[in-house]
N, C-alpha and C positions, 0 to 999 in steps of 0.2 A: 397427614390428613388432619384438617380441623372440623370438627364439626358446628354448626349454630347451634346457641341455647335452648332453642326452641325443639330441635332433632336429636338433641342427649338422647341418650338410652333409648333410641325408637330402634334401633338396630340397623339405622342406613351405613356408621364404618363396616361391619359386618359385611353387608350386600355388596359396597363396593371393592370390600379387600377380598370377599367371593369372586368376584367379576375379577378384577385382575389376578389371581391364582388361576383361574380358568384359563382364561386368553393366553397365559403365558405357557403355560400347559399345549396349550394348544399351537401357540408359535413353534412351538421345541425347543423353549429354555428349561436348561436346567436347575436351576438356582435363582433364586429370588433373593436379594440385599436389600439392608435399610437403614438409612440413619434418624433417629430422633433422638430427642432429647433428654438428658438423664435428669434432669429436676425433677420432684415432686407432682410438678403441673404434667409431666407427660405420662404418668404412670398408667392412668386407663389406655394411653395408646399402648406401651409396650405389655401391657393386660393383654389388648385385645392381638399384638402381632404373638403371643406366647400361645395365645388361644388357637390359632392358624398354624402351627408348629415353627413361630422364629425361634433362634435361640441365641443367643449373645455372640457377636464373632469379634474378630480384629476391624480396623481399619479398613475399607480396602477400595481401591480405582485411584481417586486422587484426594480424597481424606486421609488427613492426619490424625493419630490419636489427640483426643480432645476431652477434658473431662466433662466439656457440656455436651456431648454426644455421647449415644447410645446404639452402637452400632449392634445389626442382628443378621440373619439369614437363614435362609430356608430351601432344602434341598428338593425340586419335583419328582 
């Protein structure tokens, strides 16, 4: 998820990473995965997936461990 400069901090990743824990909830999955990025530059994302209850996992579908990846997930 990137945001524009203009919508920093207004709380629209918030609303949308709401909207898709909902919907998916609602589909009847269990488990939410994610990859982003481990630099510096992606730390407000994995802020904001820690905020939502991600929490660091392996690899997993058809990613490879990666040191520029940041793999997470989240159990519904």
């Amino acid at each position: 998820m990137c945001t524009m400069p203009a919508r920093k901090r207004s709380g629209i990743a918030s609303l949308l990473l709401e909207h898709i824990v909902t919907e998916a909830k609602h589909m009847g999955f269990t488990r939410l995965s994610l990859e982003t990025g481990s630099a510096e530059f992606f730390l407000p994302a994995r802020k904001l997936y820690e905020k939502f209850g991600f929490v660091p996992c392996e690899a997993f579908a058809d990613y490879r461990p990666d040191p520029s990846s940041t793999f997470m997930t989240r159990t519904l």
